[in-house]
C-alpha positions as CSV (number, residue, x, y, z in Angstrom):
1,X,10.0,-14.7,9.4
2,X,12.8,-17.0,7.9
3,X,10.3,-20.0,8.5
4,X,7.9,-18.4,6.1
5,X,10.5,-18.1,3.9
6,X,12.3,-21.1,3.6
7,X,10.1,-22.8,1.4
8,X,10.6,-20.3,-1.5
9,X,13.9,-18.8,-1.4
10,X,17.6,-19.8,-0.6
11,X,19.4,-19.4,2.1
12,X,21.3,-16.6,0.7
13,X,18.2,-14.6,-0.3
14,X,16.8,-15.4,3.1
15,X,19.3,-14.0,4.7
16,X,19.1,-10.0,3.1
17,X,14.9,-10.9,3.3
18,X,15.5,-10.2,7.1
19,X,16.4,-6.8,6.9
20,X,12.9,-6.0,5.4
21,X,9.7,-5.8,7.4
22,X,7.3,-8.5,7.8
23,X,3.6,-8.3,8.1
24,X,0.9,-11.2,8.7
25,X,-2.9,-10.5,6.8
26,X,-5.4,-11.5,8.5
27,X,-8.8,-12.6,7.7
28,X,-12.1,-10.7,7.9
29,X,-14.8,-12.0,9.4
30,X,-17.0,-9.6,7.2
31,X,-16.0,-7.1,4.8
32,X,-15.4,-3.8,6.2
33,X,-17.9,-0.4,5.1
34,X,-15.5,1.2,2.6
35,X,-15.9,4.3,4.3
36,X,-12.8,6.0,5.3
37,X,-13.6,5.7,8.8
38,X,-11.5,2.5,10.1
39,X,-13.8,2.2,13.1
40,X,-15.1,-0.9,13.2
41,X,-14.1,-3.8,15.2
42,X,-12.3,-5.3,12.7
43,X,-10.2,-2.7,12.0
44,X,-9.4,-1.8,15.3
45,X,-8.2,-5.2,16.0
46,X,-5.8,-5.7,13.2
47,X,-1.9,-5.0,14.0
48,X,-0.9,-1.7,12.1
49,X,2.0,-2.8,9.8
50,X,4.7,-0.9,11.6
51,X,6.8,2.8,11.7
52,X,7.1,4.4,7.9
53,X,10.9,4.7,7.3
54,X,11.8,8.7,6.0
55,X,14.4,7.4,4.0
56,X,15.4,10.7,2.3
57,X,14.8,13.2,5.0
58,X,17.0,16.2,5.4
59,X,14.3,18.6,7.1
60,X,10.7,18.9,7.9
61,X,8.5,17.0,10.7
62,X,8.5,13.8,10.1
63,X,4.6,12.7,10.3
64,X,3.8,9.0,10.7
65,X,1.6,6.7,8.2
66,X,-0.4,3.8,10.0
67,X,-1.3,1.2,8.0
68,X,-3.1,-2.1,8.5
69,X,-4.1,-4.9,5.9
70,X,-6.8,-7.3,5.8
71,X,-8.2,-9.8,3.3
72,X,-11.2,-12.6,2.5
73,X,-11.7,-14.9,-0.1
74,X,-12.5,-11.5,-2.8
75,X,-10.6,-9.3,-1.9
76,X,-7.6,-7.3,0.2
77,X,-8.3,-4.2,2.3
78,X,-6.3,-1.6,3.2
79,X,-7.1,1.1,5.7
80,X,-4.0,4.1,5.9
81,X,-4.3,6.7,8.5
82,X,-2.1,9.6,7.7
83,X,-1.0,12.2,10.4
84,X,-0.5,15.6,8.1
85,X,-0.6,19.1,9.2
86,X,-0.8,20.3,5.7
87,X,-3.3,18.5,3.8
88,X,-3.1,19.6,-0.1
89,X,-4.4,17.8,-3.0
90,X,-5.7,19.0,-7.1
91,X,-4.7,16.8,-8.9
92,X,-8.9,15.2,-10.5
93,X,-8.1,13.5,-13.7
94,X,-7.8,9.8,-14.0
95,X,-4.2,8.3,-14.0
96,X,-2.7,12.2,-13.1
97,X,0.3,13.1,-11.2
98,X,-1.3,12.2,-7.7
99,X,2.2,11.9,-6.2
100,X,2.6,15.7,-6.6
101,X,-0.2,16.0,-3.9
102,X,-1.1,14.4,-0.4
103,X,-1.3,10.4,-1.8
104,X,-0.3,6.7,-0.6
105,X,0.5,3.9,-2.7
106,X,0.7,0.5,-2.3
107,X,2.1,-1.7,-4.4
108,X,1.6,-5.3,-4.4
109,X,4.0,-8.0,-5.7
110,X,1.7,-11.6,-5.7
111,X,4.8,-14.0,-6.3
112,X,7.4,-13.7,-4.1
113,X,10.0,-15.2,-7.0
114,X,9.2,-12.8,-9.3
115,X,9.2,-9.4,-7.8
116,X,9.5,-7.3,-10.4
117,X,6.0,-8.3,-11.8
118,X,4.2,-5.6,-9.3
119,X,1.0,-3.8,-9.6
120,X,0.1,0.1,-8.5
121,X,-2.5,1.2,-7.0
122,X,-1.6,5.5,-6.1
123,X,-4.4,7.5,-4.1
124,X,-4.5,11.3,-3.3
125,X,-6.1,12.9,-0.5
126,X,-9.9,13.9,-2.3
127,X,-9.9,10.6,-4.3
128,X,-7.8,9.9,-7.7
129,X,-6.2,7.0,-8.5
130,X,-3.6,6.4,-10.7
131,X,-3.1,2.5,-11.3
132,X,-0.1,0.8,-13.2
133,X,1.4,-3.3,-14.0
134,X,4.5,-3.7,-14.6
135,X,5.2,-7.6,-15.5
136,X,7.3,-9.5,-18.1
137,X,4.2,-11.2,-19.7
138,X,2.7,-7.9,-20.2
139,X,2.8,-6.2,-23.4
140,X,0.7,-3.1,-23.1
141,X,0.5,0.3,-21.9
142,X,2.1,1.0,-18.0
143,X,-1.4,2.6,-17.3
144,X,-4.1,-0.5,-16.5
145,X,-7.7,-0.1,-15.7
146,X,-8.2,-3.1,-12.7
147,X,-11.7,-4.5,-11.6
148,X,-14.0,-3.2,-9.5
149,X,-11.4,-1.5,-6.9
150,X,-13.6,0.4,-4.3
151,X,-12.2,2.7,-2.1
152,X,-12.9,6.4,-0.5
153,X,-10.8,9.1,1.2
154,X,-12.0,11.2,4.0
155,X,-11.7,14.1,1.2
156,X,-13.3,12.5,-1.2
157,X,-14.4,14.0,-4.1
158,X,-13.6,17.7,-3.3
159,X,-12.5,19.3,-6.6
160,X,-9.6,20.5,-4.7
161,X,-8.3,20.5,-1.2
162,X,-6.6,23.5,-0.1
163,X,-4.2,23.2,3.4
164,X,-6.6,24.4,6.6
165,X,-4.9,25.1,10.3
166,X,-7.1,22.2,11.2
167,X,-5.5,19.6,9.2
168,X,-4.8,17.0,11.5
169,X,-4.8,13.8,9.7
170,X,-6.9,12.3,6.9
171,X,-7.8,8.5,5.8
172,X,-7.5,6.2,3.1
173,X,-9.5,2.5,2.9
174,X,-9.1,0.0,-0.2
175,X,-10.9,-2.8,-1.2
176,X,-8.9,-4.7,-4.2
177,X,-10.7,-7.6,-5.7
178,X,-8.3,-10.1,-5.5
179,X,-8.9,-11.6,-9.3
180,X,-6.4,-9.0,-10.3
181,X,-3.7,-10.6,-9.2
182,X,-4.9,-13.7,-10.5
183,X,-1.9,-13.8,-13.6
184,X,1.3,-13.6,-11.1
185,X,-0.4,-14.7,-7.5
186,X,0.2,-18.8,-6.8
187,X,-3.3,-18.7,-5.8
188,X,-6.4,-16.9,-5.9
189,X,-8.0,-16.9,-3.0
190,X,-4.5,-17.3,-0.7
191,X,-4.0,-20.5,0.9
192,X,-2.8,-19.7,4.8
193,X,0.9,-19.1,5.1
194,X,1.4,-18.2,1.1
195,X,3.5,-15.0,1.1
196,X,4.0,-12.0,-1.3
197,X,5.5,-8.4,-1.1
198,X,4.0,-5.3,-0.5
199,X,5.4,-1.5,-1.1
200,X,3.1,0.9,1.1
201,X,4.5,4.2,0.4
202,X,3.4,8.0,1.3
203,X,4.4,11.3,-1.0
204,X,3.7,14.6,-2.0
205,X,1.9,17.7,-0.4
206,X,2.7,21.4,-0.8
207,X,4.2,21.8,2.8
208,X,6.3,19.4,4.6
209,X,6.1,16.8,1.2
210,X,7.9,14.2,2.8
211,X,8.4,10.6,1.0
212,X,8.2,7.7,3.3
213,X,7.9,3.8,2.8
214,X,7.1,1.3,4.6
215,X,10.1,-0.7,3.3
216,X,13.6,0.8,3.6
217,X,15.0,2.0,0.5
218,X,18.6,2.7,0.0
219,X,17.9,4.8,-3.5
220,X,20.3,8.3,-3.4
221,X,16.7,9.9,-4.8
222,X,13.4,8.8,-4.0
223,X,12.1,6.3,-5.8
224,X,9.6,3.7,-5.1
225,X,10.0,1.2,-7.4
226,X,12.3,-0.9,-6.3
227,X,10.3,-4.3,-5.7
228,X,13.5,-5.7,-4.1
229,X,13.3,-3.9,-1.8
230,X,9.2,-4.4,-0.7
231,X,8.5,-5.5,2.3
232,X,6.9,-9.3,2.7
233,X,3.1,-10.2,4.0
234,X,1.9,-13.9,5.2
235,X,-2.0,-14.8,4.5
236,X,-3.1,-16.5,7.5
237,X,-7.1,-17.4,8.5
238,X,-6.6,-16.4,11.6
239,X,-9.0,-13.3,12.5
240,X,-8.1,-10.4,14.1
């Protein structure tokens, strides 16, 4: 990782980058069906982004979040696959409290020198979304309304999901037009080896409502916004 880094930060700040995790996008050949299936080939190829971290656990089964990025010239994916015994979600209206139910986040800081300006994109099990930007050129309301983001849950749309005994897992796919990013991201399309940082996180649920990132985070409380502490991604051409 450090030689991905060396270009844009000091040695110093290279240094405490190592102990957070590393990830390298890769291109799709053709956009994926958003689906919530991640069966196709493309999706079965890419690397999963690595083991969540249960950085506040004191009791509870400790179920794993597998996640795996992708990206073209419009837009980057994101397909989660969430291992959950005790599916719950009811939270329906636009920019609610999805945390308090079954939900992933990821976050997504597009200039590595300026983490802090980071953008939310918060998902529950049957399909709301809750979106934020935080950034120090913007002015308005935390709550943003970004372009055209398609994405689907293998609950979708149920007006409430209740736990079952055959809860097993359930899904999450993303498509994020990349334009949104265009403010704080270098570039717009990516150029290969250009690097920003991610926060994929997992929360809520009834039973078992475990919080989980991606990233470490060293908080006393959980808490997910703590950009310097996201992990980093590479674009690279390179296909699965």
């Amino acid at each position: 990782m450090t030689r991905w880094l060396c270009p844009l930060l000091g040695a110093a700040t290279i240094a405490s980058a190592q102990s957070y995790p590393h990830y390298e996008i890769r291109r799709a050949p053709t956009p994926p069906l958003i689906d919530a299936r991640l069966d196709e080939p493309v999706w079965r190829k890419a690397k999963a982004a690595g083991d969540f971290h249960f950085n506040w656990w004191t009791a509870g089964a400790k179920e794993q979040t597998i996640v795996k990025l992708l990206w073209d010239d419009e837009h980057l994916y994101a397909g989660y696959y969430c291992h959950d015994r005790h599916i719950s979600a009811f939270v329906t209206e636009r920019h609610g409290p999805v945390s308090r139910d079954d939900c992933v986040e990821i976050f997504v800081s597009p200039n590595p020198a300026k983490p802090r300006n980071y953008y939310g994109f918060e998902i529950n099990a049957i399909g709301t979304m809750l979106n934020f930007r935080i950034a120090d050129w913007w002015r308005g309301p935390p709550r943003w309304e970004p372009e055209d983001v398609r994405y689907r849950t293998s609950f979708h749309g149920l007006p409430e999901k209740e736990e079952s005994p055959d809860d097993r897992h359930w899904i999450l796919e993303l498509a994020i037009p990349l334009r949104n990013f265009a403010r704080d991201a270098p570039h717009v399309p990516p150029r290969e080896g250009d690097v920003w940082r991610v926060g994929l996180n997992r929360a809520g649920g009834r039973t078992d409502a475990q919080y989980s990132t991606w990233s470490p985070v060293t908080t006393p409380q959980p808490n997910f916004h703590v950009p310097e502490q996201f992990g980093y991604v590479r674009f690279t051409k390179r296909r699965p």
